[in-house]
C-alpha positions in Angstrom: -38.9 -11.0 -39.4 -41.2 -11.6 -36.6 -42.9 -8.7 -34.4 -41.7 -8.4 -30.7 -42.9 -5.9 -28.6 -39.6 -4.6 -29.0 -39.6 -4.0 -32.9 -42.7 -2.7 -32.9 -41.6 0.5 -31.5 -39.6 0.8 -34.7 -41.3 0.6 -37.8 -40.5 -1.5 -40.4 -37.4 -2.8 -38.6 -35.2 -5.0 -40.2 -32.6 -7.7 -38.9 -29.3 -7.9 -40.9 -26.0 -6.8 -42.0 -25.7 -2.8 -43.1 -22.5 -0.7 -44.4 -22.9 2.8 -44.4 -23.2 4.8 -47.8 -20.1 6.9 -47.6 -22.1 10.0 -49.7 -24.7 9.6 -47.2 -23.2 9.6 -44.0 -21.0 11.7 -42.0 -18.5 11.8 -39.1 -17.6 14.8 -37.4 -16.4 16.7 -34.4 -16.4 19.6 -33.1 -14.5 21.3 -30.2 -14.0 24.8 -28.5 -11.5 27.0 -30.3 -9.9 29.9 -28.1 -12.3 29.9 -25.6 -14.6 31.7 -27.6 -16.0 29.4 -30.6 -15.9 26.1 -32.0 -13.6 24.5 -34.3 -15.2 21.9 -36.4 -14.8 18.9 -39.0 -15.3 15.8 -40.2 -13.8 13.0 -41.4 -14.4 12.0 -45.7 -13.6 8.2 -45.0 -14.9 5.7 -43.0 -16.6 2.2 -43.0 -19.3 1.7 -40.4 -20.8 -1.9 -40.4 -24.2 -2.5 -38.6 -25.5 -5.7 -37.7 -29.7 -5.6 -36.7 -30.2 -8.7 -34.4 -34.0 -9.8 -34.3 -34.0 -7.8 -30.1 -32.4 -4.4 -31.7 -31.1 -4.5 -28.1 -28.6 -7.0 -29.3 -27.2 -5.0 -32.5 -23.5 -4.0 -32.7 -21.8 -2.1 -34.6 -18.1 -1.9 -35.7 -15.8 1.3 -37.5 -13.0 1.9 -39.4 -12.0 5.7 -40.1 -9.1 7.0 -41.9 -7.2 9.4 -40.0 -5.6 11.3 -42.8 -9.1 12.1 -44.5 -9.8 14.7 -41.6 -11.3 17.5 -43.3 -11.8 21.1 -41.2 -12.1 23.4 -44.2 -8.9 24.6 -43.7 -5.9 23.2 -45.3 -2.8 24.3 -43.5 -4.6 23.1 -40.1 -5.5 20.0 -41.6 -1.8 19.0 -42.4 -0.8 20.3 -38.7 -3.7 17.9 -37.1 -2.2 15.3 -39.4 1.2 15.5 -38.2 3.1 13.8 -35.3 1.8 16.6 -33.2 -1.3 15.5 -33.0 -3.2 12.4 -34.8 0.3 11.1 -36.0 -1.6 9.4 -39.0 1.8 8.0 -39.9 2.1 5.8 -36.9 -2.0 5.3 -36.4 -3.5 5.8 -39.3 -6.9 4.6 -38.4 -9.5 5.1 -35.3 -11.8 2.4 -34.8 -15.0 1.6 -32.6 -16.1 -1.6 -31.5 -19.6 -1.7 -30.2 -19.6 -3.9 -26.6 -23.4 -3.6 -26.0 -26.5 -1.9 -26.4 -28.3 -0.8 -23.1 -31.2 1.2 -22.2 -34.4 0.9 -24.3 -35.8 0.2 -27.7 -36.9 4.5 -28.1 -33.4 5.5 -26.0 -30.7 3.1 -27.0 -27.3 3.8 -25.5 -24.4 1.7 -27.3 -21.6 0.9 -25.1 -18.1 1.0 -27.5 -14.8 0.7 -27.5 -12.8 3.6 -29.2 -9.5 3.1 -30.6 -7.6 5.9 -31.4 -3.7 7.4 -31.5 -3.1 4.0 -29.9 -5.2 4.1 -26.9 -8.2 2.2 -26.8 -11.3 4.2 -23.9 -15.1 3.2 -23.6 -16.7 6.3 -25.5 -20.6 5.6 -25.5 -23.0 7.2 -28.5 -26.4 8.2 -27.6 -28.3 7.0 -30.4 -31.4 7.9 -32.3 -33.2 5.4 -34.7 -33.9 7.6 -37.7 -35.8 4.9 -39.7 -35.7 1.9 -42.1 -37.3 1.9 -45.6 -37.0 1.2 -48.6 -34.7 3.1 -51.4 -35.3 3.8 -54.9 -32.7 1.4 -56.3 -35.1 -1.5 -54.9 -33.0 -1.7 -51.6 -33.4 -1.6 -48.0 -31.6 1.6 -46.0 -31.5 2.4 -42.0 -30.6 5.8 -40.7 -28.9 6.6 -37.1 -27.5 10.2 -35.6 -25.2 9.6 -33.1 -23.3 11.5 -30.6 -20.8 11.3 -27.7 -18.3 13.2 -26.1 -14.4 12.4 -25.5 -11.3 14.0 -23.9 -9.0 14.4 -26.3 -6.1 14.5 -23.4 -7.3 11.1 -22.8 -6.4 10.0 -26.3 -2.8 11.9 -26.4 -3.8 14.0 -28.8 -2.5 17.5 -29.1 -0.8 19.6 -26.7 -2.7 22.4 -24.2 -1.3 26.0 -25.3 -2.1 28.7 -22.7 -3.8 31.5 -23.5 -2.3 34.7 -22.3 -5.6 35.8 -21.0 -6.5 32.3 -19.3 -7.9 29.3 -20.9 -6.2 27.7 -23.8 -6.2 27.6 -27.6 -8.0 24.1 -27.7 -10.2 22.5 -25.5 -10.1 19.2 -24.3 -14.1 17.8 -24.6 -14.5 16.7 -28.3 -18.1 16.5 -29.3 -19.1 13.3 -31.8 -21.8 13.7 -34.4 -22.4 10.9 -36.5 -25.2 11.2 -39.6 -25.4 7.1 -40.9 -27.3 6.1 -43.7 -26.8 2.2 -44.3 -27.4 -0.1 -47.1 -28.8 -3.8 -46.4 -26.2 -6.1 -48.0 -28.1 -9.4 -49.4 
C-alpha cells in the first residue's frame, strides 16, 4: 500500500476485501417504548462485506441481515415483530444496505447507503468511526467500525402507531442504528 495524505490519518490502513466476524460484530436498534424508555435489540445474523479502496474515500460497503434472527430478549415480542404485523419475515426476509458513496473526510466519514427493508428501499446514511486496523492473533489482518444512523420506521411500513390513552403512542417512530464491525481481510 502506498501512503496518501489521506491514509495517513489512519494508521496502518489497509486496501481490500473484509467480511465481518459474526461473534465480533453487532447490529442493533433501539427505539422509544411508551413514551417513557427504550426498547432495544439486535439482530444474531448478518453478512457485512467491506471493500478498502487505496482513497478510503472510495470504500463501499454492502449488507445482508436476516430478519427472522431479531433478538430483543424477549421471546413472545420477538415472534410478534416477526409476524406479518410488522417485519413480515415471511414475505421479506432479509434487509439489505448498499453503500452509494462515502462523503465528508478521512477523520468524519459519512457513508451514503441505500437501505432495503420490508420492501422499500430509503437512503439511510451511517456516521462512521474508524476504530482501527491491526493485526490478529491467528496471523490475520482485522478492521473495526461503529456505526450509527437513524430511520423512521413509518417510512419502512413497519408496525402500526397504538395511541396511548394518556397521549403519545406505544412505539415510536425514530429507530436508532448501532452497528459494532469487526472484519476479517479475506486473501
Amino acid at each position: 500500500m502506498s501512503s496518501n495524505p489521506a491514509t495517513v490519518a489512519i494508521p496502518d490502513y489497509r486496501t481490500g476485501i473484509w467480511k465481518a466476524d459474526p461473534v465480533h460484530s453487532d447490529v442493533a436498534f433501539s427505539l422509544r417504548s411508551l413514551m417513557i424508555g427504550k426498547a432495544r435489540g439486535r439482530f444474531a445474523d448478518h453478512e457485512v462485506t467491506i471493500v478498502t479502496s487505496e482513497d478510503p474515500l472510495g470504500s463501499s460497503v454492502t449488507a445482508t441481515i436476516d430478519v427472522a434472527s431479531i433478538d430483543t430478549g424477549n421471546a413472545a415480542r420477538d415472534k410478534h415483530l416477526r409476524s406479518a404485523s410488522y417485519f413480515d419475515v415471511e414475505r421479506y426476509p432479509t434487509m439489505t444496505y448498499r453503500s452509494t458513496g462515502v462523503r465528508g473526510s478521512v477523520e468524519r466519514p459519512l457513508v451514503e447507503g441505500e437501505l432495503t427493508l420490508h420492501g422499500v428501499t430509503r437512503q439511510v446514511p451511517l456516521t462512521l468511526e474508524v476504530n482501527g486496523f491491526g493485526p490478529d492473533p491467528l496471523g490475520g489482518r482485522r478492521v473495526g467500525f461503529s456505526a450509527t444512523a437513524q430511520l423512521s420506521r413509518r417510512e419502512f411500513g413497519i408496525g402500526d402507531t397504538v395511541a396511548l390513552d394518556g397521549g403519545g403512542v406505544v412505539m415510536g417512530d425514530k429507530v436508532s442504528i448501532s452497528l459494532e464491525i469487526q472484519a476479517v481481510l479475506q486473501k
